[in-house]
C-alpha positions in Angstrom: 9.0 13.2 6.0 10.0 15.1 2.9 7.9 16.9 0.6 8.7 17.6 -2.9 7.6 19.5 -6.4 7.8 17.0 -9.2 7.7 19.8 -11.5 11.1 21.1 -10.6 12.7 18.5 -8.1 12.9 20.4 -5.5 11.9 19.5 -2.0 9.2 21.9 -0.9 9.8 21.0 3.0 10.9 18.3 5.4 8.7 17.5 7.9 10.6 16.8 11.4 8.8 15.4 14.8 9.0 11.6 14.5 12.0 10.5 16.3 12.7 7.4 14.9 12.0 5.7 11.4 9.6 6.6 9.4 7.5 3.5 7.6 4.1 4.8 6.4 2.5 7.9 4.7 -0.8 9.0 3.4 -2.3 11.9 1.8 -5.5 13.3 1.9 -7.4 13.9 -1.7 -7.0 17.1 -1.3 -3.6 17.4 -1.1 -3.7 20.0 2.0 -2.3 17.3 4.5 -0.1 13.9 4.9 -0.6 11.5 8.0 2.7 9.1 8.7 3.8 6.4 11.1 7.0 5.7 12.8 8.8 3.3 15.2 8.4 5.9 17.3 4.8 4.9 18.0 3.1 8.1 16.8 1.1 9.1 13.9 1.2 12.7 13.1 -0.7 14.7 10.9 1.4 17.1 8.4 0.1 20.3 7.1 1.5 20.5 3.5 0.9 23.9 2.6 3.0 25.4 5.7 5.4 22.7 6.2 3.5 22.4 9.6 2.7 19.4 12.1 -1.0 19.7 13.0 -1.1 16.9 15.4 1.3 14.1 16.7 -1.6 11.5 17.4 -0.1 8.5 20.1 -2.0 5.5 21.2 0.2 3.0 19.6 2.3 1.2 22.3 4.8 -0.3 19.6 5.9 0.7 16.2 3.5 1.8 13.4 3.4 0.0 10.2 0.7 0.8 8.2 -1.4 4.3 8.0 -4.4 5.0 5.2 -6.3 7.7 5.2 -10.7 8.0 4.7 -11.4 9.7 0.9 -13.4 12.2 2.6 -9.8 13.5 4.1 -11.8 13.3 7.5 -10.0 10.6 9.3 -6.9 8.6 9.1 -6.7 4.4 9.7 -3.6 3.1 11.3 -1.8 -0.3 11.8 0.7 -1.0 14.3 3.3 -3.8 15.9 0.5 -3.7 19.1 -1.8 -5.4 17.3 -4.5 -2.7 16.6 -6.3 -0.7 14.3 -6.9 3.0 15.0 -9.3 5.3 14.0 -8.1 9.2 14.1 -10.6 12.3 13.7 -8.4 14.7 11.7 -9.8 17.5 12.6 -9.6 17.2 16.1 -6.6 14.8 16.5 -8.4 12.5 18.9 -8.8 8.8 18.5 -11.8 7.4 17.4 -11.8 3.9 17.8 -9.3 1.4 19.0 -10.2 -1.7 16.6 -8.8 -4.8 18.3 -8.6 -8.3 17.3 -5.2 -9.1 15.6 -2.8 -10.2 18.4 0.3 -10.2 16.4 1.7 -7.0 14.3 -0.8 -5.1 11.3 1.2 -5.3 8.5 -1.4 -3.4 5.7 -4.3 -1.2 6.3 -6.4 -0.2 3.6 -9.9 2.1 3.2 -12.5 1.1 1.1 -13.4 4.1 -1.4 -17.3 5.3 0.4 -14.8 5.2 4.0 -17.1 3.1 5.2 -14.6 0.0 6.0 -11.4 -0.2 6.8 -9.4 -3.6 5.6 -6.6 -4.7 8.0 -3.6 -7.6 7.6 -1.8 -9.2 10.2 1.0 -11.2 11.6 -1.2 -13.6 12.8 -2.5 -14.5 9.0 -5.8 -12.9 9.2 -7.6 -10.0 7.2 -10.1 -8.1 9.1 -12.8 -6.3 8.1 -13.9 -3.2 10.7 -16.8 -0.7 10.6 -15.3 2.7 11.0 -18.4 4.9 11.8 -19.5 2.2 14.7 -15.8 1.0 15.7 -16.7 -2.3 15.6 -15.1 -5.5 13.3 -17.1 -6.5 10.7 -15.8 -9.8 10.1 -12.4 -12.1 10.0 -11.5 -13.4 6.8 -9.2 -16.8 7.2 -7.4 -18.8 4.7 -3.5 -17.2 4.8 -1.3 -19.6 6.6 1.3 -17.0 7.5 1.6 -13.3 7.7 -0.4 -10.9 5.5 2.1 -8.3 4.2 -0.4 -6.4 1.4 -4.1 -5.7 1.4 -5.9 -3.7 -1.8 -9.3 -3.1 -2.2 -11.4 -3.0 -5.6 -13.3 0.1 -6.3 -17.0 -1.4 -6.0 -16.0 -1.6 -1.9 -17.5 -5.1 -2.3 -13.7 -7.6 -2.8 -10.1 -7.3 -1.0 -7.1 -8.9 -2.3 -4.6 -9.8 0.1 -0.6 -11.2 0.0 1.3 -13.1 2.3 4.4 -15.3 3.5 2.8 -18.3 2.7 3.3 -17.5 -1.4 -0.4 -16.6 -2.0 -2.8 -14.3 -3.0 -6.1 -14.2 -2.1 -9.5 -12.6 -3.5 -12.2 -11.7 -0.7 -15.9 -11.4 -0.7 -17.0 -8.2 1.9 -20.2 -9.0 1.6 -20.0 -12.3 2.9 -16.8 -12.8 4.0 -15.9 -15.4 2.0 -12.4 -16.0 -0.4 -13.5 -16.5 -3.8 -10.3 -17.3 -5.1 -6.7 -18.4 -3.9 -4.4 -17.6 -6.2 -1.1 -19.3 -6.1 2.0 -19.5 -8.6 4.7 -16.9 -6.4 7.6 -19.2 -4.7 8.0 -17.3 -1.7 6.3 -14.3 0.1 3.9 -12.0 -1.5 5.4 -8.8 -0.6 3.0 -6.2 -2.0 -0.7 -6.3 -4.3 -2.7 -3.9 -6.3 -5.9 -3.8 -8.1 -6.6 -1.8 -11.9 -9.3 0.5 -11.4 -11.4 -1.5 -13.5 -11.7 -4.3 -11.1 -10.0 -7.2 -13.7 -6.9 -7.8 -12.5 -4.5 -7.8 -9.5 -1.4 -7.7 -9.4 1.1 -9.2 -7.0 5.0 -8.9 -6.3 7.1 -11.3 -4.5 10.4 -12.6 -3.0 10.6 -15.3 -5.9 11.6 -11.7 -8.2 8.1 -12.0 -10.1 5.5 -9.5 -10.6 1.7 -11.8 -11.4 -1.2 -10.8 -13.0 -4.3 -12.5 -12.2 -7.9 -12.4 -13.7 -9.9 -11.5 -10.7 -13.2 -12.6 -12.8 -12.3 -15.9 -13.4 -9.6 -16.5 -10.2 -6.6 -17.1 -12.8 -3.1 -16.2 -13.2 -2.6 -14.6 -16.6 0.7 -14.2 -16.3 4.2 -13.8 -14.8 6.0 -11.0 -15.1 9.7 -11.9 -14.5 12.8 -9.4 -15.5 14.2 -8.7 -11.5 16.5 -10.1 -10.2 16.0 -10.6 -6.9 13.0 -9.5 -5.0 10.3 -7.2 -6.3 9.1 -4.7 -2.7 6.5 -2.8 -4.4 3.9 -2.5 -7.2 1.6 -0.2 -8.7 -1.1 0.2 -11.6 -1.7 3.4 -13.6 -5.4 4.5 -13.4 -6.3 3.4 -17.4 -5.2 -0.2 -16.0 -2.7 -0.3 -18.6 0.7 -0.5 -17.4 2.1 -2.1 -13.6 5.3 -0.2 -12.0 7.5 -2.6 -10.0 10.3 -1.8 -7.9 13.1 -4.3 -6.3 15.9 -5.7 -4.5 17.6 -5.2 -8.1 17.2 -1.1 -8.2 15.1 -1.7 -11.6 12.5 0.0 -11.9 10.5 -1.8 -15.0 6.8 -1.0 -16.5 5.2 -3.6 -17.7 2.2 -3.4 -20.3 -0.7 -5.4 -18.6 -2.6 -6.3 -22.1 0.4 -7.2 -24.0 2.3 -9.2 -21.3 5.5 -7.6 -22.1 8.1 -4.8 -20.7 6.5 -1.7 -21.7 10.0 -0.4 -20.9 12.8 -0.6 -18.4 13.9 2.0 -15.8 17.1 2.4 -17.4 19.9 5.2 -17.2 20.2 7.0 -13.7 18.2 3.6 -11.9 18.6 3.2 -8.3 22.1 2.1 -7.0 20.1 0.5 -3.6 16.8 -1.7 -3.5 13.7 -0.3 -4.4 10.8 -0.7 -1.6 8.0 1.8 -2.7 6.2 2.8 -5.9 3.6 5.5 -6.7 1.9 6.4 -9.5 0.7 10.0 -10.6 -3.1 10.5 -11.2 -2.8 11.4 -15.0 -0.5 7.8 -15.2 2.3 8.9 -17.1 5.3 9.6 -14.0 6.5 7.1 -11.4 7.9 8.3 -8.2 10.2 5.4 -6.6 12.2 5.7 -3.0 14.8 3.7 -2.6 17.8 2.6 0.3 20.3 5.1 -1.5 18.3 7.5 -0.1 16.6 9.0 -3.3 13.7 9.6 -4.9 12.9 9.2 -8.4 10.6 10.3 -10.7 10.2 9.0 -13.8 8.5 9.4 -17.2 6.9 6.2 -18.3 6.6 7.3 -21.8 10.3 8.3 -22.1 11.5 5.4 -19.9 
């Protein structure tokens, strides 16, 4: 796990312990720690300022896929190929809660923003919905006919939107457990989904090389996105809900203006020579950070392109 200034490009520390791949990370508000998880079965808790491992937490029998962590910075949510959810106490580095329900692998974890809920998706095609104080599920929300790869969450804690193999997306009540919407339009799998801070719109990237933007009021696609060629991994939304970053099989790296439907501009000189599989997005929206399977990072300016 590598840490590194975007101010001056330097890598700051890399983080050793896992001893296999490494396919999750998440870190705390704060910024005083990161939490990952590896094929190796462990989560383990990073200390950012020392370059330090706090805690390697193991429970997992199988890989780990997913890992979120609570807003509070208190407690970190993870997914793995065993099937379960698990709950970690930062502080202490003991396991909360073993959440169990799925029986195939948890592909997506996501915390809702009080850190009351956590929001899980499986192999077996279900998204479900767990109390994190009482360790308990708090309901299964059914309607995917195949695997659910991508899980976000609005910010009212009340709707999840979900992705999955069978091509669509999916808009959740919380409260009730009910889908208010299934949104369909992507040929293939939905590989990743977010949601503008707003709350009116999600976005969704697939195999079929799209990136789709749907009205979550009204449960319609209001547009396609389309520019990759080849499949689009990952997407994210800057916080003024005005531009999507996506990232693909391609090694583009294109931002794409949400109100005007258009490229906003392309991720041009220096892109990517390997396939794109993970976007983030600073907090002040105007850099990019992308990793990709040439083994860089890149940051870039969206203003500059």
């Amino acid at each position: 796990v590598r840490v590194w200034d975007l101010a001056t490009g330097q890598q700051q520390a890399a983080l050793t312990g896992h001893t296999d791949w490494v396919r999750a990370v998440a870190v705390t508000a704060d910024g005083a720690r990161a939490v990952s998880g590896g094929d190796d079965g462990t989560v383990r808790v990073w200390d950012l300022a020392t370059g330090q491992q706090q805690a390697a937490l193991t429970g997992h029998g199988q890989p780990v896929r997913a890992v979120a962590v609570t807003p509070d910075g208190a407690r970190a949510v993870s997914g793995g190929a065993d099937g379960t959810v698990r709950v970690w106490d930062l502080a202490t580095g003991q396991q909360q809660a073993e959440l169990t329900g799925h029986d195939r692998p948890v592909w997506a974890v996501a915390v809702t923003p009080d850190g009351a809920r956590a929001v899980s998706g499986g192999g077996d095609g279900t998204v479900r919905v767990w109390d994190l104080a009482a360790g308990q599920p708090r309901g299964v929300l059914t309607g995917h006919t195949g695997e659910v790869f991508a899980v976000a969450l609005t910010a009212d804690r009340d709707r999840a939107v979900s992705g999955g193999s069978d091509g669509t997306v999916r808009v959740w009540d919380l409260t009730d457990g009910r889908a208010t919407a299934t949104l369909t339009g992507h040929h293939g799998w939905v590989w990743s989904a977010a949601v503008t801070p707003d709350e009116a719109l999600a976005v969704s990237a697939g195999e079929d090389g799209t990136v789709r933007v749907w009205d979550l009021a009204s449960g319609r696609a209001q547009a396609a996105r389309t520019g990759h060629a080849g499949q689009v991994f990952a997407v994210a939304v800057t916080p003024d809900a005005a531009l999507a970053v996506s990232g693909g099989a391609d090694g583009t790296v294109p931002a794409w203006d949400l109100a005007a439907g258009r490229p906003a501009g392309p991720g041009g000189p220096g892109q990517p020579a390997g396939w794109v599989f993970s976007v983030a997005l600073t907090g002040d929206g105007r850099q990019a950070v992308t990793g990709s399977d040439d083994g860089t990072l890149r940051v870039w300016d969206l203003a500059a392109g």
